[in-house]
N, C-alpha and C positions, 0 to 999 in steps of 0.2 A: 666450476671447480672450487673445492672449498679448500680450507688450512688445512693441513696433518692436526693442528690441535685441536680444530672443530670435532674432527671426525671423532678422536680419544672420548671425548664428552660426549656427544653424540651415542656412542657406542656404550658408554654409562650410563645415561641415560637411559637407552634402550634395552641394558638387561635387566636395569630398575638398584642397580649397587650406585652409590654415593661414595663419590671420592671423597676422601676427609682433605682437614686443609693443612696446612704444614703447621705443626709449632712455633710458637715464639722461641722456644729454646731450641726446636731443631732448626730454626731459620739461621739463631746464632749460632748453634755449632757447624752450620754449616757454612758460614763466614768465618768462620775460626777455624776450620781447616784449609779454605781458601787463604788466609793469611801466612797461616803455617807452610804453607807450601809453598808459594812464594818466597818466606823467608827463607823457604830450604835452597828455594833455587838459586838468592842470592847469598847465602851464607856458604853455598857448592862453591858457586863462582871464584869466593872469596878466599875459600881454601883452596879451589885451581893452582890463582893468581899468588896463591903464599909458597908455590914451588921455587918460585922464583929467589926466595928468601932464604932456603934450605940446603943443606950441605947437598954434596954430588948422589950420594947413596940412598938419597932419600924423597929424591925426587920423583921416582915412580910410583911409589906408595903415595907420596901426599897429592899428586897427580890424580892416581884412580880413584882415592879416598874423595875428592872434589868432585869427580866426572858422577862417581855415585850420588852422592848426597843430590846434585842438582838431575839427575835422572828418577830418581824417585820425588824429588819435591815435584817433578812434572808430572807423575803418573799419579801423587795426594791433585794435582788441578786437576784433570781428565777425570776422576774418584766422585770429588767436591761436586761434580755435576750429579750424576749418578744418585751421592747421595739425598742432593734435595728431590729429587724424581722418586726417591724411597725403594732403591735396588737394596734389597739384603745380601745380594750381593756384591755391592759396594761398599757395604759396612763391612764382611769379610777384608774383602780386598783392603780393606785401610788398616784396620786391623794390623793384619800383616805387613803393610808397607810400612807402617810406622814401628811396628816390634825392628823390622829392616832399619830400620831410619835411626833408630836408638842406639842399635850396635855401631852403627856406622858416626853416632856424634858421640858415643863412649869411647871410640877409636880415636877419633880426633881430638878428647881432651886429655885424654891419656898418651897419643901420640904429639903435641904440642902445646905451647904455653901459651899460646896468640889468641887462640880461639874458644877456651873455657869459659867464659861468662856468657858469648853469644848459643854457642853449643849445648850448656850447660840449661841457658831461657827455652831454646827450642827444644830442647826435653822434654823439661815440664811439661809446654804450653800443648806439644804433641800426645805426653798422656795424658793430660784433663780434655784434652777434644777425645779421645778413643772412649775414654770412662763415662763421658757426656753421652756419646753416642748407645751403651749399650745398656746406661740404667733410664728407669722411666722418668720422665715423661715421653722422652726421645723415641725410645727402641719401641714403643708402640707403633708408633709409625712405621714402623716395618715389619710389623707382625700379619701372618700369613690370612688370609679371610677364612671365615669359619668355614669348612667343607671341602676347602682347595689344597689342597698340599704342593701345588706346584703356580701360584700365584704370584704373578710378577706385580700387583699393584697391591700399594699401601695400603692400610684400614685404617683405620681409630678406635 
């Protein structure tokens, strides 16, 4: 019995297509949405934990406002896999989860004073990883092989 990842090669092999190899820059963007997402998860945590700080009225807001940020910085990790695998539609899906993730840290520096400089870093650092991901040299790696239009594996 051999690996699941023999077989993938193998099966490359045998139609005669060359997997290309990841980028140096998409290796690092793809470490730099793993960070990102981490930091969301504990930057979520952090704004959970800042209920405890806040007047009676306003504890449910900055409550869900936390539950999200750290639900989406989990679903940028679960992504961050995806994307070194070279799913386009993992580039979607971030995408989106980070357009999600912006409104949700423009809520929180507009809805408190505590969390603007860490909210404000994870902004950025969230759209230079999306920007990274869809200009080249990056987004080649997820462009569709000649003749396929429904091609789940990368090219170069």
């Amino acid at each position: 019995m051999s690996a699941p990842g023999s077989d993938s090669v193998r099966r490359g092999a045998a139609t005669g297509e060359a997997r290309p190899r990841r980028g140096v820059v998409l290796t690092v963007v793809v470490v730099l949405v793993y960070a990102i997402a981490f930091a969301n998860v504990a930057l979520g945590i952090l704004v959970l934990l800042s209920r405890y700080d806040v007047a009676d009225d306003e504890v449910l807001p900055v409550s869900l406002l936390g539950a999200g940020i750290i639900l989406f910085g989990l679903l940028v990790v679960a992504l961050a896999s995806a994307l070194a695998r070279g799913s386009r539609l993992a580039r979607l899906f971030l995408t989106g989860y980070v357009a999600l993730l912006v409104v949700l840290q423009v809520v929180t520096i507009v809805s408190s004073d505590s969390w603007d400089i860490p909210a404000t870093v994870q902004l950025l650092l969230q759209v230079i990883a999306v920007v990274f991901v869809w200009v080249p040299p990056a987004s080649r790696y997820f462009a569709a092989p000649a003749g396929r239009s429904d091609a789940t594996e990368p090219v170069g």
